[in-house]
DRENDO-1510 file (C-alpha; in Angstrom, 1 decimal, always signed):
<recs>
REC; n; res; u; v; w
REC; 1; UNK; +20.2; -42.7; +26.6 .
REC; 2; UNK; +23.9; -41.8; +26.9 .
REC; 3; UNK; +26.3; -42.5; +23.8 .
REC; 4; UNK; +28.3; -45.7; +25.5 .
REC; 5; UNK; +24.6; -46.5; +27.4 .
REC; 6; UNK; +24.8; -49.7; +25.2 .
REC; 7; UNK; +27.9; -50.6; +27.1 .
REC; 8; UNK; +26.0; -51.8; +29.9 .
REC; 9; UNK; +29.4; -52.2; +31.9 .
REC; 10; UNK; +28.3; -52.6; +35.8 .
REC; 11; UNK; +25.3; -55.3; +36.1 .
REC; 12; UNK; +23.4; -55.4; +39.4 .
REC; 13; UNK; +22.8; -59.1; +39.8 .
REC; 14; UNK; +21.2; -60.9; +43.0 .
REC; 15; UNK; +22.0; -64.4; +43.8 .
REC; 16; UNK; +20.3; -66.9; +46.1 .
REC; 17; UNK; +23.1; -69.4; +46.4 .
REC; 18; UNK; +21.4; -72.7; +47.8 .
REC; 19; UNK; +22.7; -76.0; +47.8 .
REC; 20; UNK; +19.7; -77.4; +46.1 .
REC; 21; UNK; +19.1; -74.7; +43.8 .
REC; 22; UNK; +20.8; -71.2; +42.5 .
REC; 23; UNK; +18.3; -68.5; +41.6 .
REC; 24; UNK; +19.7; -65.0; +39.8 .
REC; 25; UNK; +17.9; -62.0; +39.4 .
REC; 26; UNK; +18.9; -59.2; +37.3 .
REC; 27; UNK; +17.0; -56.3; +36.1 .
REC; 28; UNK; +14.0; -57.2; +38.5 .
REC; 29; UNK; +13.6; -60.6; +37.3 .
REC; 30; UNK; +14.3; -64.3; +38.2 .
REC; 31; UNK; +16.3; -65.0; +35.1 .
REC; 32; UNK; +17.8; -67.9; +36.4 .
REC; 33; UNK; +16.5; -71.0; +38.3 .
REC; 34; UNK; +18.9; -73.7; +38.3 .
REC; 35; UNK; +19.7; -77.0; +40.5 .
REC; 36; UNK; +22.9; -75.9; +42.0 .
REC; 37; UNK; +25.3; -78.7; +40.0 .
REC; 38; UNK; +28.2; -79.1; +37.7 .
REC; 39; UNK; +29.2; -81.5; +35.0 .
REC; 40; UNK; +33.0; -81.6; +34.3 .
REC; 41; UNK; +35.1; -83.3; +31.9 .
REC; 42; UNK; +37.7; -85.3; +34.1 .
REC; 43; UNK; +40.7; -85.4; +31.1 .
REC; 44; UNK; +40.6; -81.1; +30.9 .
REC; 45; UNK; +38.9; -80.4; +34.1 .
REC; 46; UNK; +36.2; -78.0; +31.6 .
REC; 47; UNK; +32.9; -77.5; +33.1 .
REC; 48; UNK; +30.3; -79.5; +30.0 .
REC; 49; UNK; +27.0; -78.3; +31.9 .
REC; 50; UNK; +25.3; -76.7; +34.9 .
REC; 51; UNK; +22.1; -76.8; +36.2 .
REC; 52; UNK; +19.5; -78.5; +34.4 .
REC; 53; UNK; +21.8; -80.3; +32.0 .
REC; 54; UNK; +24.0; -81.3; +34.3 .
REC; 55; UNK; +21.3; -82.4; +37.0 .
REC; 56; UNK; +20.3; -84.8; +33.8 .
REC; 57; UNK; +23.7; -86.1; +33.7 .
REC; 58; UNK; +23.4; -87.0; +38.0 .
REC; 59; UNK; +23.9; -90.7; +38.3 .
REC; 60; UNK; +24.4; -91.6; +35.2 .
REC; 61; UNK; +27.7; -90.3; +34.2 .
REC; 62; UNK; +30.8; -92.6; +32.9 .
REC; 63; UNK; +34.1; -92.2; +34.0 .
REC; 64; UNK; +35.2; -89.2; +32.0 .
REC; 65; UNK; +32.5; -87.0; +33.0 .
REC; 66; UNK; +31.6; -86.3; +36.8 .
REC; 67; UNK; +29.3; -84.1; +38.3 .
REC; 68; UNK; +29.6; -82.2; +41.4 .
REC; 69; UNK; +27.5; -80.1; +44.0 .
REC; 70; UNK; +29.9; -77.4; +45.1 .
REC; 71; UNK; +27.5; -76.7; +47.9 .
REC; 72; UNK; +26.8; -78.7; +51.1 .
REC; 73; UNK; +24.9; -77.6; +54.3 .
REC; 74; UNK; +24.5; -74.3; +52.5 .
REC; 75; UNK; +27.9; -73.6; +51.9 .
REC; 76; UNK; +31.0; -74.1; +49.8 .
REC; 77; UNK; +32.3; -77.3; +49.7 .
REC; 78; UNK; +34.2; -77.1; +46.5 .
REC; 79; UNK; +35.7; -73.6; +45.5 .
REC; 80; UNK; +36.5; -74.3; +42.1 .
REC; 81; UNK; +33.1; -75.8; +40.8 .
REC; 82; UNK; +31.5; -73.0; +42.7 .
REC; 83; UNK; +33.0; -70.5; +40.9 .
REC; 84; UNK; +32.5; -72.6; +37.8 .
REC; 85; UNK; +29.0; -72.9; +38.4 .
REC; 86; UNK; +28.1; -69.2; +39.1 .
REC; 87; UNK; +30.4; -67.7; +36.2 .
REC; 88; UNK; +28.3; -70.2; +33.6 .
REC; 89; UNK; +25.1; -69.3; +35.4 .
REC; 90; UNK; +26.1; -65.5; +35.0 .
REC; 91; UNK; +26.8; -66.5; +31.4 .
REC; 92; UNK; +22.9; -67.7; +31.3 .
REC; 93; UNK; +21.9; -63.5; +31.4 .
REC; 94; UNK; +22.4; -62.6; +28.1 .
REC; 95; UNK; +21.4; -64.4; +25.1 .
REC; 96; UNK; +24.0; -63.7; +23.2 .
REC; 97; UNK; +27.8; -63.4; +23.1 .
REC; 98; UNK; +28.9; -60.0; +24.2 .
REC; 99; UNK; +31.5; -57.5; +23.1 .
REC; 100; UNK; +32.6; -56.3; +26.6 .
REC; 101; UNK; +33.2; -58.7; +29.8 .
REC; 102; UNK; +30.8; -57.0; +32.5 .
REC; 103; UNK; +31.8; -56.1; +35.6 .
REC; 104; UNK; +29.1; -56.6; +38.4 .
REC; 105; UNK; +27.5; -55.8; +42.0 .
REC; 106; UNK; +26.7; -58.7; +43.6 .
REC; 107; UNK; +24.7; -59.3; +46.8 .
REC; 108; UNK; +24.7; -63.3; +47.9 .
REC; 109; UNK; +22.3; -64.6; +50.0 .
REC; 110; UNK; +24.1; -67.1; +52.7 .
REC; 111; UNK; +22.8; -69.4; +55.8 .
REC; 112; UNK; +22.8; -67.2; +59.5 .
REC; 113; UNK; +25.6; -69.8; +61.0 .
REC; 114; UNK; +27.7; -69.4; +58.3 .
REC; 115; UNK; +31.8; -69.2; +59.9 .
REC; 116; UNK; +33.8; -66.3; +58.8 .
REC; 117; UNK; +35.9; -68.7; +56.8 .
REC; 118; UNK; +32.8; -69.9; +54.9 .
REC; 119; UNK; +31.6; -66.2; +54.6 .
REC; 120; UNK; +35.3; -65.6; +52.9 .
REC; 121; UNK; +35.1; -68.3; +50.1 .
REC; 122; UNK; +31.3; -67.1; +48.9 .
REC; 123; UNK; +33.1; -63.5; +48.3 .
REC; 124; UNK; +36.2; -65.1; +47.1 .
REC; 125; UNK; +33.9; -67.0; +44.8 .
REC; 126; UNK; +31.9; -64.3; +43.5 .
REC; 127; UNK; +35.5; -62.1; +43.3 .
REC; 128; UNK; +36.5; -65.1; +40.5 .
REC; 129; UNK; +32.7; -64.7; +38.9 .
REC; 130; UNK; +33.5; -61.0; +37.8 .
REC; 131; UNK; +32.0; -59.3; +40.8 .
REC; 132; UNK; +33.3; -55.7; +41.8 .
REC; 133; UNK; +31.1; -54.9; +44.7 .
REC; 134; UNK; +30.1; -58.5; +46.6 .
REC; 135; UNK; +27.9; -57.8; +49.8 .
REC; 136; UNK; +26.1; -61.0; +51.7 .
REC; 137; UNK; +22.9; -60.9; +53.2 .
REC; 138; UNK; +21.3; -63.8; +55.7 .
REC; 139; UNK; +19.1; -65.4; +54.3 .
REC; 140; UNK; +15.9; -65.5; +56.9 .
REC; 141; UNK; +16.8; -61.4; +56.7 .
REC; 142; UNK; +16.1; -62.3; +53.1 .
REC; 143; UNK; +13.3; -64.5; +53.2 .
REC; 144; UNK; +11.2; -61.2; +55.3 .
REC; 145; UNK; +12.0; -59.1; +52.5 .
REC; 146; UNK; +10.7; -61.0; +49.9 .
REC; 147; UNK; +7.4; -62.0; +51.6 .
REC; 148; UNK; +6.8; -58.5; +52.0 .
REC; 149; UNK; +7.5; -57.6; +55.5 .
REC; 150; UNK; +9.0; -54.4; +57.0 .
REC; 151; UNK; +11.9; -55.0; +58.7 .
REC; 152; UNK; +13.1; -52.0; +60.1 .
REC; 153; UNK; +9.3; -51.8; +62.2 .
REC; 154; UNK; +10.0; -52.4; +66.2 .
REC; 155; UNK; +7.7; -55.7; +65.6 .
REC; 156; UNK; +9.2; -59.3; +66.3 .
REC; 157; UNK; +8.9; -61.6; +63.1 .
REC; 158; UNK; +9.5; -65.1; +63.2 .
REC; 159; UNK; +11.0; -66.4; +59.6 .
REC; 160; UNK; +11.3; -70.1; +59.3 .
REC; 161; UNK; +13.3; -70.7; +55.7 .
REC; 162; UNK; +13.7; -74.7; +55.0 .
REC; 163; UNK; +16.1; -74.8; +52.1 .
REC; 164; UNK; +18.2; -77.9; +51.0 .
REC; 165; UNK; +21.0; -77.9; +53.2 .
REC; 166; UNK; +20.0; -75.8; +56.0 .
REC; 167; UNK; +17.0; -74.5; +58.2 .
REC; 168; UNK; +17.3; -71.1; +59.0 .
REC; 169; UNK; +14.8; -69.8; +62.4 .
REC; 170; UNK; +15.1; -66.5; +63.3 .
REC; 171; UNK; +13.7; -63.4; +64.8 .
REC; 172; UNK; +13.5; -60.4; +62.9 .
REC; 173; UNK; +13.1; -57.0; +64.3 .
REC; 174; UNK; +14.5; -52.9; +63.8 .
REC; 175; UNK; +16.7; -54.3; +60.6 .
REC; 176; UNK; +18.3; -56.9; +62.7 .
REC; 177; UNK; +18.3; -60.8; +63.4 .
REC; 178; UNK; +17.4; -60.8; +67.3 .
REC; 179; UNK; +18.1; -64.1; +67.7 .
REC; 180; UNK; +18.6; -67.2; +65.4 .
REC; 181; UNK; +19.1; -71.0; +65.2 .
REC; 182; UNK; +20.5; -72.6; +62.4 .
REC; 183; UNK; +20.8; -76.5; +61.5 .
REC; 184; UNK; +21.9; -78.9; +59.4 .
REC; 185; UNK; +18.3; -80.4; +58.6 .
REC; 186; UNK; +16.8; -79.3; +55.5 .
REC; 187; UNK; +15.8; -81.1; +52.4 .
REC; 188; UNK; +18.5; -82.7; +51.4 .
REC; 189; UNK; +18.4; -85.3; +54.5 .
REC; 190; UNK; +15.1; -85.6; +54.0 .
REC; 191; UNK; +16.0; -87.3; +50.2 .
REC; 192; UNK; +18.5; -89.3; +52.3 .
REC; 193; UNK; +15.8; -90.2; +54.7 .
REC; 194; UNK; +13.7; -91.5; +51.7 .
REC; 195; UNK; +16.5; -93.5; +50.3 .
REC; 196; UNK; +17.3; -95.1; +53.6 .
REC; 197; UNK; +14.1; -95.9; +54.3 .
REC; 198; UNK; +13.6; -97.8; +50.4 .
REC; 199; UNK; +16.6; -99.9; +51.3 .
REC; 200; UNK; +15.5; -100.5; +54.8 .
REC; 201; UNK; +12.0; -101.5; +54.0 .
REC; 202; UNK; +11.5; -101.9; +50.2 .
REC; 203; UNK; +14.8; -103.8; +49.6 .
REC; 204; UNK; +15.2; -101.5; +47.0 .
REC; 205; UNK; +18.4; -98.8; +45.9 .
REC; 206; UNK; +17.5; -95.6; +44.6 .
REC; 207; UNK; +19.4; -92.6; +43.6 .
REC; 208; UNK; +19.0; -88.5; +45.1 .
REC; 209; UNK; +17.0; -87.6; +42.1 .
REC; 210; UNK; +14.5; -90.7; +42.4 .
REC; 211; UNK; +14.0; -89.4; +46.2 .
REC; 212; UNK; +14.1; -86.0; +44.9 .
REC; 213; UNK; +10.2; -86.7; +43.2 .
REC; 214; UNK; +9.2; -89.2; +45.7 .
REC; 215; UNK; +9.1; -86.2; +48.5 .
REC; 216; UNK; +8.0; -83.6; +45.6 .
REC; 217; UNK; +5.1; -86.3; +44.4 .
REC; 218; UNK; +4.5; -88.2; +47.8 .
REC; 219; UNK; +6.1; -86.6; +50.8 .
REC; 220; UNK; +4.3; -85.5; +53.8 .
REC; 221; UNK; +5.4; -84.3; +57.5 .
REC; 222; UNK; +2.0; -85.6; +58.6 .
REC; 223; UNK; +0.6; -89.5; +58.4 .
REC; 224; UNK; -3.0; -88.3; +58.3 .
REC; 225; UNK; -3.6; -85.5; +55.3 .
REC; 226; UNK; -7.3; -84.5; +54.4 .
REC; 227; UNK; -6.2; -84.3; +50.5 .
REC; 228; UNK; -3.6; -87.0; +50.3 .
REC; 229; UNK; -1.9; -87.6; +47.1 .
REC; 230; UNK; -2.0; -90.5; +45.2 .
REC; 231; UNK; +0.3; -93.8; +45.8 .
REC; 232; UNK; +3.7; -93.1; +44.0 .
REC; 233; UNK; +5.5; -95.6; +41.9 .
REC; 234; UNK; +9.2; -96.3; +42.3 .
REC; 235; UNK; +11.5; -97.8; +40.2 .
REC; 236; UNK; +15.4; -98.7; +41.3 .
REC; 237; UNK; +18.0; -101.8; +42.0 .
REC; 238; UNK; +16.3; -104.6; +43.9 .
REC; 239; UNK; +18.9; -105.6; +46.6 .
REC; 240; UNK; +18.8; -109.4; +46.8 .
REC; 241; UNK; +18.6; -110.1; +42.9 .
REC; 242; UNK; +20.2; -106.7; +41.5 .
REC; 243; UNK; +17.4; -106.9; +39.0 .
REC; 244; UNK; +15.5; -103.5; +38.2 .
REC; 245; UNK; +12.0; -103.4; +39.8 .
REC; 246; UNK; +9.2; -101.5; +41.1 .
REC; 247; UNK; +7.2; -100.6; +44.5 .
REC; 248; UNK; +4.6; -98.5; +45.6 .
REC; 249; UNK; +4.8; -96.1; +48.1 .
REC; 250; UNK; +2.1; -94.5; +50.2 .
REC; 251; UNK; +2.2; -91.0; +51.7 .
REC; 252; UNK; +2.2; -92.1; +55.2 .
REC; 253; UNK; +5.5; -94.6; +54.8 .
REC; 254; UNK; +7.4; -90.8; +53.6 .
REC; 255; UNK; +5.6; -89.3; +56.5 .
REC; 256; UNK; +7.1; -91.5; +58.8 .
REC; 257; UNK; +10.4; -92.1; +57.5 .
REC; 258; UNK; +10.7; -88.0; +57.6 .
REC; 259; UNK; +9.7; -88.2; +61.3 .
REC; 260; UNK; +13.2; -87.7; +63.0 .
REC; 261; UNK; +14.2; -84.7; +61.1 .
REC; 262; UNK; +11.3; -82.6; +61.1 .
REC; 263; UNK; +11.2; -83.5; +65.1 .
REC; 264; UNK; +14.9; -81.8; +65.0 .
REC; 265; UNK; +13.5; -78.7; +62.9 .
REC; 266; UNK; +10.4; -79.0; +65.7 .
REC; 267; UNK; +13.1; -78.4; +68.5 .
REC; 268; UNK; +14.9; -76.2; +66.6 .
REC; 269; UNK; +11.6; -73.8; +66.7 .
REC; 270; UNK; +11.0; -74.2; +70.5 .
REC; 271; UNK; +14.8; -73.3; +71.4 .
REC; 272; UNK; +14.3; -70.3; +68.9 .
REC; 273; UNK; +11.4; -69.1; +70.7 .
REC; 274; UNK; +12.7; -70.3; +74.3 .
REC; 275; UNK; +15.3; -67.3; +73.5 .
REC; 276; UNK; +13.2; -65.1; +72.2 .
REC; 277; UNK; +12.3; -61.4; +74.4 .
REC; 278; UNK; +9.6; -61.3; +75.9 .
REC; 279; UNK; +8.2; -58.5; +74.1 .
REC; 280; UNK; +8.9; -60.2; +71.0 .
REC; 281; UNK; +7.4; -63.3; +71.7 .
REC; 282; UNK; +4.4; -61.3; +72.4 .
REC; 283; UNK; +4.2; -59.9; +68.6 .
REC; 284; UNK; +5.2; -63.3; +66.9 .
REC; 285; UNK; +1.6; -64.8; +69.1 .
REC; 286; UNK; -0.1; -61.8; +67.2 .
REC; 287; UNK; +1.8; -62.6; +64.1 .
REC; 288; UNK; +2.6; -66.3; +63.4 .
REC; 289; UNK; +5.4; -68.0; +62.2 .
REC; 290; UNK; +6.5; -67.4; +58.6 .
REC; 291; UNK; +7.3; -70.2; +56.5 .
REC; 292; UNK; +9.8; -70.6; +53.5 .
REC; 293; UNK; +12.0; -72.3; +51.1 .
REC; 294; UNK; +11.4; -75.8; +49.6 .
REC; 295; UNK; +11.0; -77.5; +52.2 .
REC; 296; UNK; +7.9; -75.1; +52.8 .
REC; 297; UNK; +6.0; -77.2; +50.4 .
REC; 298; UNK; +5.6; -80.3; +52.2 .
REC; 299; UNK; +2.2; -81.5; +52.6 .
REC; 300; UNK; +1.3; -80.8; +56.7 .
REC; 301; UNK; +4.2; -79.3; +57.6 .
REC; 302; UNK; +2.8; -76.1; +58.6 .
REC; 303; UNK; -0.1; -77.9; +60.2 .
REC; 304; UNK; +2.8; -79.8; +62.2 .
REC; 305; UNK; +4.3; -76.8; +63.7 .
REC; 306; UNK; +1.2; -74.6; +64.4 .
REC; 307; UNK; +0.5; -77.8; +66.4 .
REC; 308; UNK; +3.5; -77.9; +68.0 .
REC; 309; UNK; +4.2; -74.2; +69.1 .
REC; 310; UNK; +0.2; -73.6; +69.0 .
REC; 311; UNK; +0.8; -70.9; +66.7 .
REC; 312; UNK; -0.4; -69.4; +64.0 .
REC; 313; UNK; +1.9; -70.9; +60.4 .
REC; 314; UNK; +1.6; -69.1; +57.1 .
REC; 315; UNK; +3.5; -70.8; +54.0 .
REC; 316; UNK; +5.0; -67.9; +52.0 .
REC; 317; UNK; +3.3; -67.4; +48.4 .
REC; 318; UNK; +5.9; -68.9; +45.7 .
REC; 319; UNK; +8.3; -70.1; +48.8 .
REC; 320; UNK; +10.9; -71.3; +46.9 .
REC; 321; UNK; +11.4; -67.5; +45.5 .
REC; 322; UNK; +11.1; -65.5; +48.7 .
REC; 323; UNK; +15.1; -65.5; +49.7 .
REC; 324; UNK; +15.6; -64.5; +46.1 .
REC; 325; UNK; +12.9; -61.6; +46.0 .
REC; 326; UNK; +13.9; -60.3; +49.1 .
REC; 327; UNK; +18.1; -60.3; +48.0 .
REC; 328; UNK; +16.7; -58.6; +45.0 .
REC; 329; UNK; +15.6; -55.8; +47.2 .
REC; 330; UNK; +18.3; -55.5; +49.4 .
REC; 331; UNK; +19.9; -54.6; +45.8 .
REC; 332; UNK; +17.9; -51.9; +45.4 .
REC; 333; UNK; +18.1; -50.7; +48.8 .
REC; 334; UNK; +22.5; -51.1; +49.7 .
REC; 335; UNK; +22.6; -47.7; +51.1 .
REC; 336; UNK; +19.1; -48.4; +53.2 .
REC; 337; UNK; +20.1; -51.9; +55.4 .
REC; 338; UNK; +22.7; -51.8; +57.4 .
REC; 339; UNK; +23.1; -55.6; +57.7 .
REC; 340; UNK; +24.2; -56.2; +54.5 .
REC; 341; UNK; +28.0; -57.3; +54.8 .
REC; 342; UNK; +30.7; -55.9; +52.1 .
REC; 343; UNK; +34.2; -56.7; +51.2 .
</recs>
């Protein structure tokens, strides 16, 4: 150990910045796991909680206090609560108050059809957030290093990552994306699906988190599951009288009310693999389809598209941690991809 050792000055911290959630490691461990949210006081504009805390606060805030979620379709959508939120998520590292202001090497995990001028407000972001070094990764690039896959082999891989505001598809071979689709269907329009389809049908109004643990609890890509779960109570804002009450709903009605937008993920997968070489088509027959990301979890989804493409679907172990694994190794590794972008 060196004299100033305790000094700890450059930290080597890997970020998977989703719209749903934002997951840190440092040191080789997930150290953070946060929803991706802000509170802030309206009167001085200072942040009062992120993650957790503030995901508490979501729809129930007065007028002083509003919370925000900086990211939308897996980018920024508001710079300064972004930077907000990452700095006091940075904070979350250490335990205690520190001596010296660290400086740090970042690499940021973003979505494959990310513009140049989104790619420029993540390292602009992360710039404000203390970060020296800032280098961006995509994240189905990500996703097949943290299930474990060898990139850099002349063998076509097929990464699905569903994550809240975007679903990345792409074809992984010789360190490089061969060919990718990226949409705008992910889980969060799959809580707006659920809440559309509770007004529609139910008569009832119900916030983004009460969808949030109807699709965790009840939600299904398939009407037909051989271990359904159980009916799922809901509680919200009857329409008609405005009086709070509470339905039942089964996991066939979430099923079908999710039916358009996994159809658009569905298509996404065909075009993907429409493009896809020859050759590499071959060795994704051989290989499957990998699936991650949150929206990984839902009950017969993987059954859906192995019946669809008439492939072979394996769901990642611990989806919702696969981007962040694999940025952590890309960490480790800088000098080893080549696809990792700097500024």
């Amino acid at each position: 150990m060196g004299l100033f050792s305790f000094l700890d000055l450059t930290h080597d911290i890997a970020i998977d910045l989703g719209t749903a959630n934002t997951l840190i490691i440092y040191k080789d461990e997930v150290v953070v796991d946060e929803p991706s949210i802000v509170a802030i006081d309206r009167a001085t504009d200072k942040v009062i909680a992120v993650g957790k805390k503030a995901m508490q606060m979501h729809g129930k805030t007065h007028d002083n206090i509003k919370t925000i979620r900086p990211l939308k379709d897996g980018v920024i959508a508001d710079f300064e609560a972004a930077e907000s939120m990452i700095r006091e998520m940075i904070k979350m590292l250490y335990p205690k108050s520190r001596l010296f202001t660290p400086s740090y090497k970042m690499v940021i995990c973003i979505p494959s059809g990310i513009t140049e001028v989104e790619k420029k407000a993540v390292f602009n972001s992360a710039e404000s957030a203390g970060a020296k070094e800032r280098y961006l990764i995509h994240e189905p690039m990500a996703a097949a290093l943290g299930i474990g896959i060898d990139v850099s082999e002349p063998i076509g891989n097929m990464i699905i990552d569903i994550g809240g505001g975007t679903t990345e598809i792409a074809v992984i071979a010789l360190m490089g994306i061969v060919c990718d689709q990226s949409i705008r269907v992910a889980g969060d329009e799959f809580t707006q699906n659920i809440i559309n389809y509770l007004r529609r049908e139910h008569n009832i109004l119900i916030g983004e988190r009460t969808a949030e643990n109807i699709k965790i609890n009840a939600g299904s890509a398939l009407t037909d599951l051989e271990n359904p779960p159980e009916d799922y109570p809901v509680n919200g804002r009857d329409l008609m009288t405005g009086i709070p009450k509470q339905v039942t709903v089964h996991y066939s009605e979430i099923a079908s009310c999710l039916d358009k937008s996994i159809s658009k993920i569905e298509e996404a997968v065909l075009k993907a693999l429409e493009i896809t070489p020859p050759e590499l088509a071959a060795d994704i027959y051989r290989t499957g389809i990998y699936l991650t990301g949150g929206g990984a979890l839902l009950r017969g989804l993987d059954k859906r598209i192995a019946a669809k493409t008439k492939l072979k679907v394996h769901v990642a172990d611990d989806p919702l941690r696969a981007v962040v694994r694999g940025t952590g190794t890309a960490l480790k590794n800088i000098d080893k991809y080549p696809f990792l972008m700097s500024k």
